[in-house]
C-alpha positions as CSV (number, residue, x, y, z in Angstrom):
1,X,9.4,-70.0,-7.0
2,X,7.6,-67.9,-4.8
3,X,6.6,-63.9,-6.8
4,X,6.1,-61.1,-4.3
5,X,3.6,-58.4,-5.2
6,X,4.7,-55.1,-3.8
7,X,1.8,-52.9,-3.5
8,X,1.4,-50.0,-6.1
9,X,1.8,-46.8,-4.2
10,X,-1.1,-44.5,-4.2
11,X,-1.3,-41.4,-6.5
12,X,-0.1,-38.3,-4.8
13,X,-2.9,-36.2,-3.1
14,X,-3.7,-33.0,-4.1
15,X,-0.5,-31.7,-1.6
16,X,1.8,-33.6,-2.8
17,X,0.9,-32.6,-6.5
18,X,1.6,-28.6,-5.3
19,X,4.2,-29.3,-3.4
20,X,6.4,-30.6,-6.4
21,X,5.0,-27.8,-8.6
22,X,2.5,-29.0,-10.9
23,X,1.8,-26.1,-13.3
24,X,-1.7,-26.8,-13.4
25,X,-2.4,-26.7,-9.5
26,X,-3.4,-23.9,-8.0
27,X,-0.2,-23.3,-5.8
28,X,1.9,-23.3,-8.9
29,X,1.3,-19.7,-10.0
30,X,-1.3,-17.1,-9.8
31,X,-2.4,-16.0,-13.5
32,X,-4.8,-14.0,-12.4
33,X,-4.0,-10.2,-13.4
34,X,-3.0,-9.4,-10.0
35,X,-0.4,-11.9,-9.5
36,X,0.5,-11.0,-13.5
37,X,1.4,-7.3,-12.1
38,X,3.0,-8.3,-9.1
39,X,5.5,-10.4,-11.9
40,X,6.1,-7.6,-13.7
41,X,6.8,-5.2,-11.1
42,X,9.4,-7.4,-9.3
43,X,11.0,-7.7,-13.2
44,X,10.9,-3.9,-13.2
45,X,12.3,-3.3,-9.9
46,X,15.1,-6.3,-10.6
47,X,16.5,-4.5,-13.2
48,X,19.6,-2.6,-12.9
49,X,18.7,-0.7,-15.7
50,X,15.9,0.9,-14.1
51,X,17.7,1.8,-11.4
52,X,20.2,3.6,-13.3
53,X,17.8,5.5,-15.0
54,X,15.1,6.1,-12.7
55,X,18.5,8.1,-10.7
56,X,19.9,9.9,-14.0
57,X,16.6,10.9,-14.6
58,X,16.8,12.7,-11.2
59,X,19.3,14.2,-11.3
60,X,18.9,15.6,-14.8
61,X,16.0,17.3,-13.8
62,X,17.6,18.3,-10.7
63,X,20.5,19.6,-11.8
64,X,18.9,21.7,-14.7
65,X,16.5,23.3,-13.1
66,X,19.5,24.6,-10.5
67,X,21.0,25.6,-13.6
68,X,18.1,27.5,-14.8
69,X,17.2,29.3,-12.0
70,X,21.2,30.3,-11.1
71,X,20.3,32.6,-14.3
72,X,17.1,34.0,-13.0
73,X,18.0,37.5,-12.6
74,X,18.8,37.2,-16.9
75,X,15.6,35.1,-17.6
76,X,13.6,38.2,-15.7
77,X,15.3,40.4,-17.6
78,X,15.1,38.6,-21.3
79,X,11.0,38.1,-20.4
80,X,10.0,41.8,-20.1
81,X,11.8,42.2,-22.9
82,X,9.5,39.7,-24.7
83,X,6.8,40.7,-22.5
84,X,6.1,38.2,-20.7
85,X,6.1,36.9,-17.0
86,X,8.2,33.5,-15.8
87,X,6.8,31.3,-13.6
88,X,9.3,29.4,-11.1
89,X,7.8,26.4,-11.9
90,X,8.9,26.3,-15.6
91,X,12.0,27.2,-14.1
92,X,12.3,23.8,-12.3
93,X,11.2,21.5,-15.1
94,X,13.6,23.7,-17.2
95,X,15.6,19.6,-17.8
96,X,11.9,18.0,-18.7
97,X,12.8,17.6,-22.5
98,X,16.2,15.9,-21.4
99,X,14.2,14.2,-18.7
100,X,12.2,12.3,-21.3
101,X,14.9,10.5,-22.8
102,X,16.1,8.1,-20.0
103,X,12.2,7.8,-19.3
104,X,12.0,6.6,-22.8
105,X,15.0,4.3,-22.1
106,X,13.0,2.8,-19.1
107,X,10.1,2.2,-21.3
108,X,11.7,0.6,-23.8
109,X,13.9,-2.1,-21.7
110,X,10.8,-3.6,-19.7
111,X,9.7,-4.9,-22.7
112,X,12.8,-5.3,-25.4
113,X,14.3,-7.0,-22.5
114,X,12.7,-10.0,-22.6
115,X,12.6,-10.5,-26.5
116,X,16.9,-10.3,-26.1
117,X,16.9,-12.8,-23.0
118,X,14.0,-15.0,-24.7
119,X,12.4,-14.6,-21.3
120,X,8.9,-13.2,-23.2
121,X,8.6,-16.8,-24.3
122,X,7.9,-18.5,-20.8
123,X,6.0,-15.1,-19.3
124,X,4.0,-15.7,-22.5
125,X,3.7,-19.5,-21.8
126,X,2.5,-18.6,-18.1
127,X,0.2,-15.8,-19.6
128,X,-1.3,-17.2,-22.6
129,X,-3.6,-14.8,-23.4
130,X,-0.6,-11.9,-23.5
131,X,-2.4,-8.8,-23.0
132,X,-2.0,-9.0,-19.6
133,X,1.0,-8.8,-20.0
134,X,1.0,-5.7,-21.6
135,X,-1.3,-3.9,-19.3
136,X,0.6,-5.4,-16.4
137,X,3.7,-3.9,-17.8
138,X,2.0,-0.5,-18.3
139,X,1.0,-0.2,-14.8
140,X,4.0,-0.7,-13.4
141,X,5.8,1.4,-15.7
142,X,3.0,4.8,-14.7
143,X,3.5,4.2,-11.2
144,X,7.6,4.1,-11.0
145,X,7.0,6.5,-13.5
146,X,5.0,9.0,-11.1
147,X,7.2,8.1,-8.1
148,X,10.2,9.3,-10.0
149,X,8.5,12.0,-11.8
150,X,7.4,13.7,-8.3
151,X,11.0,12.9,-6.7
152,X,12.5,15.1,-9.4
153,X,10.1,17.9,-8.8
154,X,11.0,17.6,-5.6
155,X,15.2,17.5,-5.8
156,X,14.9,20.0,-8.2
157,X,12.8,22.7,-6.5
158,X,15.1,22.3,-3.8
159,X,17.9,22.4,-5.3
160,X,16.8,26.1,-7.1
161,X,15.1,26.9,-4.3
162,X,18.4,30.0,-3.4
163,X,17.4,31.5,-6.4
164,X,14.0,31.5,-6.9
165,X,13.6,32.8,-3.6
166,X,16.0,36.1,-4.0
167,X,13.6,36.6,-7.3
168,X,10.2,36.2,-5.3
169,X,9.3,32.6,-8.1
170,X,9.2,29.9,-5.6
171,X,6.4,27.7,-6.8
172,X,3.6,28.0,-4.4
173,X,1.8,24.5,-4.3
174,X,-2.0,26.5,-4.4
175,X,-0.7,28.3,-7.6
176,X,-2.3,27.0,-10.6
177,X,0.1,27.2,-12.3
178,X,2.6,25.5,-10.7
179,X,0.2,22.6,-10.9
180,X,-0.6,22.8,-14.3
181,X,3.5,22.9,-14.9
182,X,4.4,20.1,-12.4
183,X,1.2,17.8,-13.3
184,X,2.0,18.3,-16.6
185,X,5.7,17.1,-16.6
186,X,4.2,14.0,-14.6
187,X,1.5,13.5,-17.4
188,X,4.3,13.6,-20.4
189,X,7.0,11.1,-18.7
190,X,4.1,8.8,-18.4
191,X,3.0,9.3,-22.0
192,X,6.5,9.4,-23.5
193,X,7.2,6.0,-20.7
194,X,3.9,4.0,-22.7
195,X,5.0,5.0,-26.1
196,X,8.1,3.3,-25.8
197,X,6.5,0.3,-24.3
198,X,4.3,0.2,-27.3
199,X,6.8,0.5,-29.5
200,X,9.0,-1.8,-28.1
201,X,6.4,-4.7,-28.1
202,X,6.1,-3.7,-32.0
203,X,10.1,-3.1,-32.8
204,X,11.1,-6.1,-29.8
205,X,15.0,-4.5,-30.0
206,X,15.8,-2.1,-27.5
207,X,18.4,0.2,-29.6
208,X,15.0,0.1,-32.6
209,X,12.2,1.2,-29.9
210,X,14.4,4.0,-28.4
211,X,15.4,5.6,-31.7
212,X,12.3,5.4,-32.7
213,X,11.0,6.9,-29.9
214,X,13.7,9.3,-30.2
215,X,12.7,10.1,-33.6
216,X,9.3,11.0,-33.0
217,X,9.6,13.2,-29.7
218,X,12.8,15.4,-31.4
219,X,14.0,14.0,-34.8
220,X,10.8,14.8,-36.8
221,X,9.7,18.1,-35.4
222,X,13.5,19.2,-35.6
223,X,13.5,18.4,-39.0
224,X,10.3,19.4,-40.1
225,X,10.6,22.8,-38.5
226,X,12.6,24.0,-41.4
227,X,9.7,23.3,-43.6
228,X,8.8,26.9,-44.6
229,X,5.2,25.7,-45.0
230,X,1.9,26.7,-42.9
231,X,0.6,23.2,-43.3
232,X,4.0,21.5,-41.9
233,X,4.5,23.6,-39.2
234,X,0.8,23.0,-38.0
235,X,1.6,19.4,-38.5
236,X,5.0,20.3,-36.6
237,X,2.8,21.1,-33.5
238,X,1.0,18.3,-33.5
239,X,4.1,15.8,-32.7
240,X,4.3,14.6,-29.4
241,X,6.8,17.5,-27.8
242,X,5.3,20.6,-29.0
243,X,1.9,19.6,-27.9
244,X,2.9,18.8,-24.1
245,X,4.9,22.5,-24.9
246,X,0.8,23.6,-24.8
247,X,0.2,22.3,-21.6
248,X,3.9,22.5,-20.0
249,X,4.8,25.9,-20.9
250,X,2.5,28.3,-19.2
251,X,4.3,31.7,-20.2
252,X,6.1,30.8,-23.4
253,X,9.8,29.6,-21.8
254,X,9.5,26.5,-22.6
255,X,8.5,27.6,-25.9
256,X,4.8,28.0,-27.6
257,X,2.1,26.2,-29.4
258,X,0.1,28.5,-31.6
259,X,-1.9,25.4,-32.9
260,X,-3.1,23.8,-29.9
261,X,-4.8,24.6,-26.5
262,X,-3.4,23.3,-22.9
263,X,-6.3,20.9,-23.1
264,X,-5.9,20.0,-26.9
265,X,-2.1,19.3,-26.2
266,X,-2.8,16.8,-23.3
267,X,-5.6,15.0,-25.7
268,X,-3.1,14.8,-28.5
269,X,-0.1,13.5,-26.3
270,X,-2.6,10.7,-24.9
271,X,-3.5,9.8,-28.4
272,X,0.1,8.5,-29.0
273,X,0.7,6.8,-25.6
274,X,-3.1,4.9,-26.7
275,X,-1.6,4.4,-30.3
276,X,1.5,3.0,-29.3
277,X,-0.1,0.5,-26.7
278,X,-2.4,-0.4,-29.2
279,X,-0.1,-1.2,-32.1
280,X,2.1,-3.3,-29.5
281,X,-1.2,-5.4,-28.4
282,X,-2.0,-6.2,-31.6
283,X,1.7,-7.4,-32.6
284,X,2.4,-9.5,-28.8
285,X,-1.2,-11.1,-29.7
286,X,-0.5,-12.0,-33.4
287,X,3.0,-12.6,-33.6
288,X,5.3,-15.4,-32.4
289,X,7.2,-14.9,-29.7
């Protein structure tokens, strides 16, 4: 009997080993932090959900500043009384604090997403040092967060525009003020946006993270507001909504903060948005997915 010795193929070249997807090749995947954003900003965008809100969000602010501003002639009126003078610009973010719920909601389901898919556990696998991931998410959450932010200034001082023009309060764009009111919206969607991304790396259940968000922005001040103590309602002003009041409300419609200064408020608001983000890095590094 004759034995034919067929000739061991060669091992595949480095090609060959990227072409049929070998995790470790180079082709495979880019783990560096730019291809870790551009991940999580296709996830973001891919998501129906932020869709959906990103347009309510919109059109809340949209349609409540029209609303406010239909009752200009009653808001002039009801300010001299109180003495002081409204600015059209808090007239269009007049919706900011309803705003800041579905902005919450968009926070909260980039990252609670994942935990109820069990899709966190292979984006953790490709990113095993996590962080990233984190920071990746926050990124892409700020900038949809500006885009949508500005679109709703935009919609909605149109959309008032009649009105405020009949009353001489269009927002002029080299008024201060109107800066300080728009900017400032901007600044506390972003804010409110990273405290629910925090959170929701801690909490890891979407219905948890936006209570909890909830909670803290109106639940605790609403509650603690009928606290007939000094020291409460200083504390009161030091919760997340009443301190963007400082910096959002420039003539006391959209309320007051005796405790803190514009500049105080935006400190404080920061401080939670870093807080949150902090809490949820330590918990995606030290607990299992």
């Amino acid at each position: 009997m004759t034995t034919t010795t067929q000739p061991r193929p060669a091992p595949p070249g480095p090609a060959a080993t990227r072409a049929a997807g070998d995790p470790g090749s180079p082709g495979a995947g880019d783990l560096s932090f730019r291809g870790v954003l551009a991940g999580e900003w296709v996830k973001l965008l891919s998501l129906r959900s932020t869709w959906w809100t990103a347009a309510l969000t919109v059109v809340v602010i949209a349609a409540l500043g029209a609303v406010q501003a239909s009752a200009v002639d009653d808001i002039v009126v009801l300010a001299a009384e109180l003495g002081i003078e409204p600015h059209g610009a808090e007239l269009v973010i007049a919706g900011f604090q309803f705003g800041m719920v579905t902005v919450a909601v968009l926070g909260a389901l980039l990252v609670t997403g994942e935990y109820s898919t069990g899709t966190i556990r292979s984006t953790l696998v490709a990113v095993p040092s996590r962080l990233p991931v984190l920071w990746a998410k926050a990124l892409a959450l700020v900038a949809l967060t500006v885009v949508v932010s500005v679109l709703s200034l935009v919609v909605a001082t149109v959309s008032a525009l009649p009105w405020l023009a009949d009353a001489n309060l269009v927002p002029a764009l080299d008024d201060a003020v109107t800066w300080q009111s728009f900017a400032g919206m901007t600044y506390f969607f972003v804010a409110v946006v990273l405290i629910a991304l925090g959170l929701g790396a801690v909490l890891r259940h979407t219905a948890a993270t936006v209570s909890a968000v909830l909670g803290l922005l109106l639940l605790v001040p609403g509650v603690l507001q009928f606290v007939p103590l000094e020291w409460v309602q200083d504390l009161v002003s030091l919760t997340p909504l009443p301190a963007a009041v400082a910096f959002v409300g420039t003539s006391g419609l959209q309320g007051t903060n005796d405790v803190l200064t514009a500049w105080q408020g935006v400190a404080v608001v920061g401080g939670y948005a870093v807080l949150a983000l902090v809490a949820g890095a330590v918990c995606l590094r030290r607990r299992d997915a």
